[in-house]
Structures are given as structure tokens and as C-alpha cells.
MIKEVEX-187323 format. One record per residue (C-alpha): residue number from 1; residue in one letter; chain; z, x, y. Coordinates in nm, 2 decimals. Example, Ala and Ser with C-alpha at 12.3 -4.5 7.8 and 13.67 -1.06 7.14 Angstrom:
BEGIN
1/A/A/0.78/1.23/-0.45
2/S/A/0.71/1.37/-0.11
REM end
This chain:
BEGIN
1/X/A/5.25/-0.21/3.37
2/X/A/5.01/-0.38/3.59
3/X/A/5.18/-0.62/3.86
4/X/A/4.86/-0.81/3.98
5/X/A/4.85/-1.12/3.74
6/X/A/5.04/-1.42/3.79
7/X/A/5.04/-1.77/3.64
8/X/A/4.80/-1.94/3.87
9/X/A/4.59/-1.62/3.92
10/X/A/4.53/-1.55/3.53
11/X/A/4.17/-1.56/3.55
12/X/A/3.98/-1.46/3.22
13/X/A/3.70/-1.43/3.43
14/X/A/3.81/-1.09/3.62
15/X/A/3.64/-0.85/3.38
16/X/A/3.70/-0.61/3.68
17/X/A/4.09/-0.59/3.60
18/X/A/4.20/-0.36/3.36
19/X/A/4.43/-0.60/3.18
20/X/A/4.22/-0.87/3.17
21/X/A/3.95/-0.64/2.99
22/X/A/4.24/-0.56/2.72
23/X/A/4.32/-0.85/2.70
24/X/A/3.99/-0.97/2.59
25/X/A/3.89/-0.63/2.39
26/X/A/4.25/-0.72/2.20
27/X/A/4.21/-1.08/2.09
28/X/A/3.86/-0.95/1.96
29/X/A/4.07/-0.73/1.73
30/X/A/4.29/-1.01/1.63
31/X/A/4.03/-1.28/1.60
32/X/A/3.84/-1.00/1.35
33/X/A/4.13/-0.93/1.17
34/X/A/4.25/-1.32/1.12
35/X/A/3.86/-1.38/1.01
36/X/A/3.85/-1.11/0.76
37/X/A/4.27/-1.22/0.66
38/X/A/4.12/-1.59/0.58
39/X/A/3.75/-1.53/0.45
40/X/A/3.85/-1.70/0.10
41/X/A/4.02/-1.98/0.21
42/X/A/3.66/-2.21/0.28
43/X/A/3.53/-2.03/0.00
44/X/A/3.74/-2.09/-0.30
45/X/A/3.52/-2.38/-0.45
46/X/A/3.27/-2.14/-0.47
47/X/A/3.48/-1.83/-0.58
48/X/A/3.60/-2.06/-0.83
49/X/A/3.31/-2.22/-0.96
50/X/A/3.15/-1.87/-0.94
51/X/A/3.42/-1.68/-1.16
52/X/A/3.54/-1.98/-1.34
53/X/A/3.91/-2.00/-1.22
54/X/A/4.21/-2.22/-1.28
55/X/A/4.34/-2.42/-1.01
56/X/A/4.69/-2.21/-1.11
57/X/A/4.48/-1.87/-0.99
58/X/A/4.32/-2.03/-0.73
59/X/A/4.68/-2.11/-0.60
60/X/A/4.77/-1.76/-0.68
61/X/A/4.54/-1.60/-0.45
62/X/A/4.64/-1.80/-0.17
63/X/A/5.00/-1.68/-0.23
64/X/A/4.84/-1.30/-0.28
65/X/A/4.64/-1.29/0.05
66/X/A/4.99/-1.36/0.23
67/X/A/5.21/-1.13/0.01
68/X/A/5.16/-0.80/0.13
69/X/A/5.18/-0.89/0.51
70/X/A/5.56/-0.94/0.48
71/X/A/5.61/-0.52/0.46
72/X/A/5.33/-0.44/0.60
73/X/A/5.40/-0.60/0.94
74/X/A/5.79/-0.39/0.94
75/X/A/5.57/-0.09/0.90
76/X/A/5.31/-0.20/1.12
77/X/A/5.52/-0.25/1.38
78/X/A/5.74/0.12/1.38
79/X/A/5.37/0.27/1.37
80/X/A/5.28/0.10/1.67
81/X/A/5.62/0.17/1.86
82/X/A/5.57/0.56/1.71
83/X/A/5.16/0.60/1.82
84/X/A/5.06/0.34/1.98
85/X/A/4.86/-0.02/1.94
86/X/A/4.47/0.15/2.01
87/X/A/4.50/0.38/1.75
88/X/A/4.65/0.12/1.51
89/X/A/4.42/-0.16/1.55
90/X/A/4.14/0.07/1.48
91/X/A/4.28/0.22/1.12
92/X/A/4.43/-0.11/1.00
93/X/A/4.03/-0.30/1.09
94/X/A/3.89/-0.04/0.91
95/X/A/4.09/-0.03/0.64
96/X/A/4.07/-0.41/0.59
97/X/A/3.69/-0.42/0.65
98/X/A/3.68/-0.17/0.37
99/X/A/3.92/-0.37/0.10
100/X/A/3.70/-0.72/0.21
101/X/A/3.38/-0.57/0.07
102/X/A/3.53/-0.43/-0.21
103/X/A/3.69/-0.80/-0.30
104/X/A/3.31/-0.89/-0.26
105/X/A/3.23/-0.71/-0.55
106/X/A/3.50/-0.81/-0.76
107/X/A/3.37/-0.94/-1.06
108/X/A/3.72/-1.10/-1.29
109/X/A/4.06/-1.30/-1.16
110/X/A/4.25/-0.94/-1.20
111/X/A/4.01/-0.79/-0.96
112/X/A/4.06/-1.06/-0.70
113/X/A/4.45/-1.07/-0.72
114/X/A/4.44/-0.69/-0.63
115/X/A/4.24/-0.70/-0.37
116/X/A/4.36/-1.03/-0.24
117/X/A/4.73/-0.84/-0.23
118/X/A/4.60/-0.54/-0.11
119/X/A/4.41/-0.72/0.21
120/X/A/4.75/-0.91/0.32
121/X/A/4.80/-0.60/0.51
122/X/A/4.53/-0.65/0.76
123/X/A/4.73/-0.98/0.86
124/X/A/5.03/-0.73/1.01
125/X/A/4.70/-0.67/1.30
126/X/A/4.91/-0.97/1.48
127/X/A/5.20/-0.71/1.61
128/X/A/4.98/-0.43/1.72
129/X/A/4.82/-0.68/2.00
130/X/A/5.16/-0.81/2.08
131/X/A/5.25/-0.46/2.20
132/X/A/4.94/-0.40/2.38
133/X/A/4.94/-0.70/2.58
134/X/A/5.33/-0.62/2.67
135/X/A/5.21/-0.28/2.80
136/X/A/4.96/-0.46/3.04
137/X/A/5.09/-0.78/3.20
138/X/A/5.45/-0.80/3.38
139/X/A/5.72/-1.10/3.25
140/X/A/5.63/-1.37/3.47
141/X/A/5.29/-1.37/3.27
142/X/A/5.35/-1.25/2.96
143/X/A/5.40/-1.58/2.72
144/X/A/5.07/-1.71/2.87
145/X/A/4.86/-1.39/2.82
146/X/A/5.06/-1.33/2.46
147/X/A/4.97/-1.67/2.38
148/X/A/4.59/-1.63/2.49
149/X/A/4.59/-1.34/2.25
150/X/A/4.75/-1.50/1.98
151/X/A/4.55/-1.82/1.98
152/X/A/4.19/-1.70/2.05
153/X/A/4.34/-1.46/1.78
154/X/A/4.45/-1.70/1.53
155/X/A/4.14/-1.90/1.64
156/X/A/3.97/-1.66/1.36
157/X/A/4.08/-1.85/1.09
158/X/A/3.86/-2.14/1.22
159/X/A/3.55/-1.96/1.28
160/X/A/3.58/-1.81/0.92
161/X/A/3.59/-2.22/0.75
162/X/A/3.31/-2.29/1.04
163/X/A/3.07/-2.02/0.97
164/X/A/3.12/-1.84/0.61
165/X/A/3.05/-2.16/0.38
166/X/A/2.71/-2.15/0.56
167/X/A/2.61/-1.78/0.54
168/X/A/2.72/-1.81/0.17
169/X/A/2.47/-2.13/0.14
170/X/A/2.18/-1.92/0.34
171/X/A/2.19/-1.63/0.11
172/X/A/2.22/-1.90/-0.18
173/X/A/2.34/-1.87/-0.55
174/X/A/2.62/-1.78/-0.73
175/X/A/2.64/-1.41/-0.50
176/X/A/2.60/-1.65/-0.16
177/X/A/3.00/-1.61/-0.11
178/X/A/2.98/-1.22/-0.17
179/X/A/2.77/-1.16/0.12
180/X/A/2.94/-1.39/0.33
181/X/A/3.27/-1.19/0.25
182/X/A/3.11/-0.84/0.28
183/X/A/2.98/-0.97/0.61
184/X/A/3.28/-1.05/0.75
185/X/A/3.46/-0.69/0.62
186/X/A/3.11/-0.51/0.79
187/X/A/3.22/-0.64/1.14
188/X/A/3.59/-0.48/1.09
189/X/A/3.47/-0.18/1.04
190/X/A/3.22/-0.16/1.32
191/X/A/3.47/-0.34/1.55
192/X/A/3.78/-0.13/1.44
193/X/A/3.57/0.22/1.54
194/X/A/3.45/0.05/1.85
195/X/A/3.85/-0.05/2.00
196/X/A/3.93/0.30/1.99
197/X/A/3.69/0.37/2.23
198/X/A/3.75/0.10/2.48
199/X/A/4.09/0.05/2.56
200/X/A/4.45/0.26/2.62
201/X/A/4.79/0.17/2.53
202/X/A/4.91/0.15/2.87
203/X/A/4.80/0.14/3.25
204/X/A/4.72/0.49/3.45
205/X/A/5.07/0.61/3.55
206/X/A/5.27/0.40/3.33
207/X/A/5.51/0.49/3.04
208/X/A/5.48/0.40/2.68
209/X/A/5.84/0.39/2.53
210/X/A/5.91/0.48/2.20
211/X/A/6.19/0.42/1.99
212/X/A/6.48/0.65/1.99
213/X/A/6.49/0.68/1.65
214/X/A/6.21/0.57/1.35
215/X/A/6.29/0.41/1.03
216/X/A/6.46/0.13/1.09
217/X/A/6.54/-0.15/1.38
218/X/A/6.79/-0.03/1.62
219/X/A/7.13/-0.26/1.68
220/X/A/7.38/-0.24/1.90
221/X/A/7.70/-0.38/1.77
222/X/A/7.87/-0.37/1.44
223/X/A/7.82/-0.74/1.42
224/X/A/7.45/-0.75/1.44
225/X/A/7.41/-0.42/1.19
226/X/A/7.52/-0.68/0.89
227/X/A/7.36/-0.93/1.03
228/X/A/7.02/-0.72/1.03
229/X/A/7.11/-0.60/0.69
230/X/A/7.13/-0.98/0.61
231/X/A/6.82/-1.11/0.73
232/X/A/6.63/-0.80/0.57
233/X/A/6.73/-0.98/0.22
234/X/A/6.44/-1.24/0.22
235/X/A/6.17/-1.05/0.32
236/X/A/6.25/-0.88/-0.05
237/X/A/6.33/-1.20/-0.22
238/X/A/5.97/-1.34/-0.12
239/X/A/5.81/-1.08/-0.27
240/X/A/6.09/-1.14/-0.58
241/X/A/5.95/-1.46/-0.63
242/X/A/5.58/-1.35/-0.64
243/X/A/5.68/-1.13/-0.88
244/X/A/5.84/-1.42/-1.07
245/X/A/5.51/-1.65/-1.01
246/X/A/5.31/-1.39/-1.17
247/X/A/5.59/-1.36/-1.44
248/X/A/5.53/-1.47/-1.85
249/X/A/5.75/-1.73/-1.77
250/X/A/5.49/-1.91/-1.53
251/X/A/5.16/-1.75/-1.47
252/X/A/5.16/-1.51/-1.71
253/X/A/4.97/-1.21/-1.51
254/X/A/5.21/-0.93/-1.57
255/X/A/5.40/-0.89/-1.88
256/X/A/5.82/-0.90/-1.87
257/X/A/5.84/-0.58/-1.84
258/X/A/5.63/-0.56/-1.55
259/X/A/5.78/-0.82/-1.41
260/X/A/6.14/-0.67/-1.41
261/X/A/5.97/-0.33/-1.28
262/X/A/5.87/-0.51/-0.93
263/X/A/6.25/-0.66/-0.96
264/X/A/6.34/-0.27/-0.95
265/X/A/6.14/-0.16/-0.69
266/X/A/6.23/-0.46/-0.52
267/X/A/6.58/-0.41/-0.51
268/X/A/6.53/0.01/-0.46
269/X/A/6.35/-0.06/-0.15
270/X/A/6.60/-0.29/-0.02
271/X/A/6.84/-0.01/-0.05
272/X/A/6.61/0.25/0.09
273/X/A/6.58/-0.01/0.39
274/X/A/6.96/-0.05/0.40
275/X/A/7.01/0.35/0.39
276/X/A/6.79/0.37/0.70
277/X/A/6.92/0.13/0.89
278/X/A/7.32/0.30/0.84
279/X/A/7.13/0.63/0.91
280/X/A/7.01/0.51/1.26
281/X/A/7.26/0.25/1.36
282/X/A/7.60/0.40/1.23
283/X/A/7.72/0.56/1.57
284/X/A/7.81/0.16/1.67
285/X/A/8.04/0.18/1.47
286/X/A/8.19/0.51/1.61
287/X/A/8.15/0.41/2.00
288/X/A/8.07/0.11/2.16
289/X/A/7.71/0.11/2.33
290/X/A/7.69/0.10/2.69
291/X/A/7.63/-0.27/2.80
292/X/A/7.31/-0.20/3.05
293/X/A/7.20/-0.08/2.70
294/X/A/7.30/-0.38/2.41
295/X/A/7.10/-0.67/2.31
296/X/A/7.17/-0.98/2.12
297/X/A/7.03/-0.96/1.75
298/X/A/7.12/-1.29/1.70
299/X/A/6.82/-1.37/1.96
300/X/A/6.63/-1.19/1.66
301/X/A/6.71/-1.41/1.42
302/X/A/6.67/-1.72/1.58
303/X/A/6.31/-1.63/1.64
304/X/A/6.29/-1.49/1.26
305/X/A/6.37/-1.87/1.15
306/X/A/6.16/-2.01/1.39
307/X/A/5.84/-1.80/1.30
308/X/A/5.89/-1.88/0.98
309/X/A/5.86/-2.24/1.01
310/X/A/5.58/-2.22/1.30
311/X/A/5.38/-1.91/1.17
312/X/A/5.54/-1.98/0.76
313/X/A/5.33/-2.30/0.82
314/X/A/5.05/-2.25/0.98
315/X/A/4.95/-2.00/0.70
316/X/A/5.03/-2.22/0.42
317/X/A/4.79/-2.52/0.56
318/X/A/4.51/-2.29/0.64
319/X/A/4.48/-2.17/0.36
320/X/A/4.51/-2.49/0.13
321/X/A/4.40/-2.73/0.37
322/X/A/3.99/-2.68/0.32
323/X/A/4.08/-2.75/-0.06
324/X/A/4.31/-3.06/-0.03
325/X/A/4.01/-3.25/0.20
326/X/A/3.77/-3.17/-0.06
327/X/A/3.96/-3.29/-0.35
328/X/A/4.16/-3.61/-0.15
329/X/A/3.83/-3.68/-0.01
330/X/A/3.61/-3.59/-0.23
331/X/A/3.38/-3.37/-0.01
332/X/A/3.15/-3.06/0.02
333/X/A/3.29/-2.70/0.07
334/X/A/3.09/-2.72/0.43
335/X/A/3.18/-3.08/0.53
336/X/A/3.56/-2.98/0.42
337/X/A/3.55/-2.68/0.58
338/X/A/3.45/-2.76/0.90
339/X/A/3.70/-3.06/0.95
340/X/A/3.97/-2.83/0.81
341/X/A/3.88/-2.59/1.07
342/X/A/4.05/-2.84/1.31
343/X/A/4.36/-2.73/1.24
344/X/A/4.32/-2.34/1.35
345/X/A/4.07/-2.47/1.64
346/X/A/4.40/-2.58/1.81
347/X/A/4.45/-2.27/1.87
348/X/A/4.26/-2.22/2.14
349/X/A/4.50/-2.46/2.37
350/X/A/4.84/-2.47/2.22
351/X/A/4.94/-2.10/2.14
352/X/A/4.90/-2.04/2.53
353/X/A/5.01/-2.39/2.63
354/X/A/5.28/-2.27/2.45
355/X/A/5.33/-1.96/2.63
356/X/A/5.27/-2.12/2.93
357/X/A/5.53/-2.35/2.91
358/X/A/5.79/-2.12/2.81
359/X/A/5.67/-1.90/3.09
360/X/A/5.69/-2.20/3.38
361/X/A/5.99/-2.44/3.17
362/X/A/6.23/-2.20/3.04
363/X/A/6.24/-2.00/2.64
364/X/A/6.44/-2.18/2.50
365/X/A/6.42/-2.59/2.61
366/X/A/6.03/-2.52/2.54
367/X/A/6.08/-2.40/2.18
368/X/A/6.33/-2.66/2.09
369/X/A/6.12/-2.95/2.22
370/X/A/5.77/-2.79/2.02
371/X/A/5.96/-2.71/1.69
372/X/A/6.10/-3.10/1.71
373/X/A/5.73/-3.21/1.75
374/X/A/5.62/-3.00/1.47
375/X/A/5.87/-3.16/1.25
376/X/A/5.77/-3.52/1.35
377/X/A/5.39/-3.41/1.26
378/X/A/5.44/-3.24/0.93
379/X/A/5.68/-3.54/0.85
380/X/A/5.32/-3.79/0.96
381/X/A/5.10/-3.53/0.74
382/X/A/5.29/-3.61/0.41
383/X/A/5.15/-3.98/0.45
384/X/A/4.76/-3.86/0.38
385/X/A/4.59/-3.95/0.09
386/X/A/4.27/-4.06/-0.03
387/X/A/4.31/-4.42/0.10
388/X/A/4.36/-4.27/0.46
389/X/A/4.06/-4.29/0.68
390/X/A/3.94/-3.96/0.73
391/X/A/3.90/-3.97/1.10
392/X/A/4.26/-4.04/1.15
393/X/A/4.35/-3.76/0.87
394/X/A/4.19/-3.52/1.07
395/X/A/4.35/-3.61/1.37
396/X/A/4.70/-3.63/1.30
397/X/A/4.62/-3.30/1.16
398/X/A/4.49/-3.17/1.48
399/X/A/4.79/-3.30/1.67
400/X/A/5.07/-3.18/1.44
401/X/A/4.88/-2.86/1.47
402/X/A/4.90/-2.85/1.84
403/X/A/5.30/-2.81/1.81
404/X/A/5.29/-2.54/1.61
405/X/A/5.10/-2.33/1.73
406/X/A/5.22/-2.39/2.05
407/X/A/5.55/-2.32/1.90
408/X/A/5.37/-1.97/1.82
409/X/A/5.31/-1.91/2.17
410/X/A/5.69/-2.00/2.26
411/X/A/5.84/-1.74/2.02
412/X/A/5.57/-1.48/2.12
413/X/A/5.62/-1.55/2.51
414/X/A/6.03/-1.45/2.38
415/X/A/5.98/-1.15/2.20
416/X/A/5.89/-0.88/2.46
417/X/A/6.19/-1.01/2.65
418/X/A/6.43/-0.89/2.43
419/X/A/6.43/-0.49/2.43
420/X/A/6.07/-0.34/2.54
421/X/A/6.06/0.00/2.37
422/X/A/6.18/-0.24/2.03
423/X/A/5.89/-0.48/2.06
424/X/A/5.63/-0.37/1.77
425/X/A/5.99/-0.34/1.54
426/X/A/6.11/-0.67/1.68
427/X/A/5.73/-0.84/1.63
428/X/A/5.69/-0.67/1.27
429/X/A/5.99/-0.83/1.17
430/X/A/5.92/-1.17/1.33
431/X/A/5.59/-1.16/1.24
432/X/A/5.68/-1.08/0.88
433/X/A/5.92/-1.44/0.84
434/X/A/5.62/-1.59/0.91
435/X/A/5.47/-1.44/0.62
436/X/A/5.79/-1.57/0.46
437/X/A/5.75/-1.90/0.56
438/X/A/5.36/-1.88/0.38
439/X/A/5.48/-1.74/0.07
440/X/A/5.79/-2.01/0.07
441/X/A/5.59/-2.29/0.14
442/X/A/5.30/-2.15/-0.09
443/X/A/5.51/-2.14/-0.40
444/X/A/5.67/-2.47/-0.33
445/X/A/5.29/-2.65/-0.31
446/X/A/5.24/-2.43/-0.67
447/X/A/5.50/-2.68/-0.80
448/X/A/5.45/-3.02/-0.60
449/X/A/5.19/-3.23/-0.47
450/X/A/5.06/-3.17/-0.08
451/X/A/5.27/-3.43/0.08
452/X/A/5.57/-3.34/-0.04
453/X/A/5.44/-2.94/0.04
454/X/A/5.41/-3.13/0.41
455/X/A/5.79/-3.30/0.40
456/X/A/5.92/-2.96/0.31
457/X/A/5.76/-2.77/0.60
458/X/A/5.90/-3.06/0.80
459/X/A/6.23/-2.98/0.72
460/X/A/6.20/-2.64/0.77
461/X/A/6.12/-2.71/1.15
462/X/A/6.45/-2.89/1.15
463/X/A/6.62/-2.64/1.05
464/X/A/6.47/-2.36/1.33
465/X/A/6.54/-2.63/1.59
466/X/A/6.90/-2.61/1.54
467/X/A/6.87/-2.22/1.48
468/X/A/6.73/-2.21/1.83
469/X/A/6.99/-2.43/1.96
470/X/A/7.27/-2.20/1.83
471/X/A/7.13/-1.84/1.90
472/X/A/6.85/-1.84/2.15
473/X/A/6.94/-1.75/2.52
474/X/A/6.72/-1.80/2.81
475/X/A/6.64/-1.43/2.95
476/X/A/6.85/-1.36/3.25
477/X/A/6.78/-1.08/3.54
478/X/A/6.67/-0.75/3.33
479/X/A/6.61/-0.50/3.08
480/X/A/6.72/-0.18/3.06
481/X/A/6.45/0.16/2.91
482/X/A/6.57/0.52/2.97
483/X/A/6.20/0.73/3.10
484/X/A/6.17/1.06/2.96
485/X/A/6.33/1.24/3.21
486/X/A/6.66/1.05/3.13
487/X/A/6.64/0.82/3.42
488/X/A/6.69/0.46/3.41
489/X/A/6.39/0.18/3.49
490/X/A/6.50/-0.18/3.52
491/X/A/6.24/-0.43/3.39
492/X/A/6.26/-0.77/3.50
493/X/A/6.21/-1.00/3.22
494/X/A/6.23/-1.36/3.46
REM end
């Protein structure tokens, strides 16, 4: 791991250090990725107008596009602890480049809902960087380069609301958001081919540590097996209510029977999960793991909750927000678009302010005070409505957004901290809550108007503040990883 960077000597500029290079080469990947991930949100008054859709499908795709990330980022994440971020990154662009064109073409609602689903998976591209920027800078500066990465990263969803609506309008017609779509999927796959060529997992001499064991999350205590096995439960259970959305008994997409088959699977994969887990985690229950080698999964879960309600969030607006200015305020797709864009622009300050406060202030006092302030600004969100001047709309927008995504950074600037050779697992399952949170929050706004959607998310901040309070530890002297050879390397993690 390189040893060079510090706080004060982070200098983007130093294209001449080898982690600064990945770390730029990486947020390229995740900024492509969140671009491609959020193509439809700017879009959907056209899609809509274009295929003639409901506002109940229109909903539904939002809910779709965030679906499939919830397993996808579990498996993402053992696939990047098993071979490694470079060569993940480059398959999963690819892949999703491939799936965006093909939702281009799509020509009915049925078409879009598959493909929607199917293109959640290139949101999981959020662990593999969290890996490879792990690999490359040491723990005094890893929350400020993670949250560089994330937010120029997230910043993606932005660029797709400021750019797309006007490549659609410049090809013109009813097609105009086609090519803007297939666009977007064309640079994924160039990009994707192009990362595999330009970066490696780790620095010269260093060690990549993989798992022990594949399949499931290791745990070190009988205590925090059930308690994994617990918080396994809603990552089903949000794709249980999908199912349900999509049910006769609201939507009406799939029949009943169809509807109790995804219950099925639902409930067999759980159990295939929970099979897994026994298979690599059942010796704590035979011998007690040596201490230089435990962790505390309750550390897990407090950044699980918190994702959920930073991350959960953060999904949910994006990809409603564009939609709720046009109809509050009556505007274009463009004009709403671009002020909607506000939101994700945040990005490009808070997720590494957030880092870099939890870096220089402490884990846990930083995510406590950020997930209070997004509370406080969801809570000020529910009050917009049509009589609202716009300006100030926008702006308690832009500030609420600050906090979470600076809440972001904080968890992110945690999560290598807690077991190294666990990080993709431990990001794929954080990073999947968040999806969580989206489909939560996404289903409630199916049901109830936007500021109520707003008081909800609110609450849900409240409820990962006192999470953090309860389970969260400020990271004390080191971590333990056995090399290869057996030997023991300390990793400092202040």
C-alpha cells in the first residue's frame, strides 16, 4: 500500500504518483457507471410521452433501476475480494454499456422493466472502487481519497440530468432519448475495455488479501453469526416487496402465480444464503477465534442502517427529483433537469468533506453530527410546493444534500477500517442497504405525495443516528491480515 499521501499533501494534481493516477482512472469508472445507472431519470418525460406510460410505470421503473443492485452488490463484492477490482470494473462497464443500448431500443413498458431490472447491476460498480482505492492509500487518508472517489463518482448522476436531455433534444424527435441513452451505454463499453489496461489492483510489492473462505461474510463470534443472518433478511424482503408492487393486487405486471414464484425463490435464496454462511462461519461455534483476529459485526450493522438512510436516500431523490420540479413547477425536462442536478452536484464537496472529516474529527462524532443534519434537511424538504420560490427550493435542496452525501463519505472513510481482506464483502453488503433504503423509500413515494416521501426519509436518518450511537466504535491501534506465507502484518487503521 503506498505510504506517501497524507491529508495536507493529497494533491490531485500529482499525475506522477501511482495512486493518485488510480485514483482518478477509478472515479472515471464510477462516474461512467453512476451515468449509465441514472440515464432515465432526466429522461422520463420523454420516455413517457414517447411510449405513452402511466405515471404508476413510470414509478415502477424508478423502483426497477434500483432493484437488482441490492444482490448484485453481495456478489459484487466476493468477486472483487476473489479477483480483484481491475478486472471487475471492466466486465460489469461492459456489461452495463451493453444492457443501456439494448433499453434504447426497447420499444413497450415490458421491455423497459426488464432491462431497467437488469441494468441495477451496474450500480454494485460503487464496491469495486472502494477496494481499489483501499489497496492504494494508507488509513490516515483513506476517508478523504474514498470520499473523492465516491463523490466525483456519484457526481455521474448530475452530469447525466445536465447533459442527456440536451443530446436527446439535438438528435430531436420521438428517438432523441434513444440516442442519448445508447450514447451513454457506448462510453461503458469503450471505458470498461480501456480500465483494464491502465491500472492494477495493488502497488508493486504489495499484497492483495483474499478471503479465507468464499460464499459468504466471515464472522467471528456466535453472536454476530445471528446477527448477520438477521440483517441478511431485508435485503430479500426489498426485493419481496417489488415482487408485491408488481403483484395483481397493485400493479398488475405479473400474474399471482408469478408473483408467489419470486416469493419462492425469494425465500430459497435466503436459505441458500443462510446455508453458506453456517458452512463458513460454523467453527465459532466450536472454538473461540483468536482476539488479534475478531471484529465487531455490530460495526457492520450500524453502517448497514446508516447507508441506508444516506445512500437509501440519495437514490430515491435522484431519481424522482427531475420529475417532482417539472410537475410542482411546472417546467421543461431541460430547465428541470439541470436544477435537479443540484442535488448530485453536491457531490463533488461533501462526500470528501465527509471523508475528510471523519479522517481529521474522529468516525463516529462525524457521522452522528452529518446524519443529524440530514434529518433536519429532509424534515425542511417536505415543506416544498408549488407556492415555494424556486430559488429557495433549489437551495434547501442543495444544502440537505450536502449532509448526505457527506454522510456517504463518513461511512465509506469507516468501512476499510474494519477487516481489510473483508472490504469488497463488507462494501457489497453496505452498499446493498443503500439500495434498500431506494427501494424502501421508492415504494413508500408509490403510495404518498413527495413531502411526506421527504418526512419519511427524515425519519429514517433518526433512526441511523441513534444506530451509530449504540454500535459504531472509533477505530483504535490496528488490524490484523495473515500474508501467504502465514505470517502476521499489522495494519494501522488511525
Amino acid at each position: 500500500m503506498s505510504k506517501e499521501a497524507t491529508p495536507s499533501r493529497l494533491n490531485l494534481l500529482a499525475f506522477g504518483r501511482p495512486e493518485i493516477r488510480v485514483l482518478h482512472f477509478t472515479w472515471i469508472a464510477f462516474f461512467i457507471s453512476f451515468y449509465v445507472w441514472f440515464n432515465h431519470a432526466p429522461l422520463l418525460k420523454m420516455i413517457q410521452q414517447s411510449l405513452g406510460l402511466s405515471p404508476q410505470e413510470v414509478k415502477t421503473l424508478l423502483i426497477l433501476n434500483v432493484a437488482l443492485t441490492i444482490p448484485a452488490r453481495i456478489v459484487i463484492g466476493m468477486l472483487v475480494d476473489r479477483f480483484g477490482p481491475r478486472q471487475v470494473y471492466s466486465l460489469l462497464l461492459m456489461l452495463g454499456g451493453a444492457v443501456s443500448i439494448a433499453f434504447a431500443m426497447a420499444q413497450d413498458f415490458v421491455q423497459l422493466a426488464i432491462l431497467r431490472f437488469l441494468l441495477g447491476f451496474i450500480g454494485a460498480g460503487f464496491v469495486i472502487g472502494i477496494r481499489m482505492i483501499s489497496e492504494w492509500f494508507p488509513a490516515r487518508t483513506v476517508g478523504l481519497a474514498e470520499g473523492i472517489y465516491g463523490g466525483w463518482g456519484n457526481f455521474g448522476s448530475a452530469a447525466a440530468a445536465m447533459t442527456l436531455p440536451s443530446i436527446a433534444l439535438l438528435f430531436g424527435g420521438d428517438d432523441g432519448w434513444r440516442w442519448a441513452i445508447a450514447t451513454s451505454g457506448l462510453i461503458a463499453i469503450l471505458y470498461g475495455a480501456t480500465y483494464f489496461f491502465i491500472v492494477s489492483n495493488t502497488p508493486k510489492g504489495s499484497t492483495y488479501f483474499k478471503p479465507k473462505r468464499t460464499g459468504a461474510l466471515e464472522v467471528t463470534s456466535p453472536r454476530d453469526f445471528w446477527l448477520l443472518l438477521l440483517m441478511k433478511a431485508p435485503l430479500v424482503l426489498a426485493l419481496g416487496v417489488l415482487g408485491w408492487k408488481l403483484g395483481p393486487s397493485n400493479l398488475g405486471i405479473l400474474p399471482r402465480w408469478a408473483e408467489w414464484t419470486v416469493y419462492l425463490v425469494l425465500i430459497g435464496l435466503y436459505l441458500w444464503q443462510a446455508w453458506h454462511i453456517w458452512e463458513i462461519n460454523r467453527h465459532v461455534f466450536r472454538e473461540e477465534v483468536p482476539e488479534l483476529h475478531r471484529y465487531d459485526f455490530r460495526q457492520v450493522v450500524a453502517l448497514d442502517i446508516a447507508y441506508f438512510a444516506t445512500f437509501g436516500s440519495e437514490l430515491a431523490v435522484v431519481s424522482m427529483l427531475p420529475l417532482f420540479f417539472a410537475n410542482t413547477f411546472d417546467l421543461s425536462s431541460v430547465t428541470a433537469g439541470l436544477l435537479a442536478s443540484g442535488y448530485a452536484f453536491m457531490n463533488l464537496v461533501a462526500r470528501p468533506t465527509g471523508g475528510l472529516l471523519s479522517d481529521r474529527f474522529g468516525r463516529r462524532g462525524t457521522m452522528m453530527i452529518l446524519l443529524g443534519g440530514l434529518s433536519l434537511g429532509y424534515f425542511g424538504m417536505s415543506f416544498i410546493n408549488s407556492s415555494t420560490w424556486l430559488p429557495l427550493a433549489v437551495g434547501l435542496t442543495m444544502l440537505c444534500s450536502f449532509f448526505v452525501q457527506s454522510g456517504e463519505g463518513a461511512v465509506f472513510a469507516m468501512v476499510p477500517l474494519i477487516k481489510r481482506r473483508l472490504t469488497g464483502q463488507i462494501a457489497g453488503q453496505v452498499g446493498a442497504y443503500g439500495n434498500v433504503g431506494a427501494v424502501t423509500f421508492l415504494t413508500v413515494l408509490s403510495f404518498v405525495s413527495p413531502q411526506t416521501f421527504f418526512l419519511v426519509i427524515g425519519g429514517a436518518g433518526v433512526l441511523a443516528l441513534i444506530a451509530t450511537w449504540f454500535f459504531l466504535k472509533e477505530p483504535e491501534g490496528h488490524m490484523a491480515e495473515v500474508l501467504p506465507d502465514g505470517t502476521v502484518e499489522l495494519i494501522d487503521v488511525k
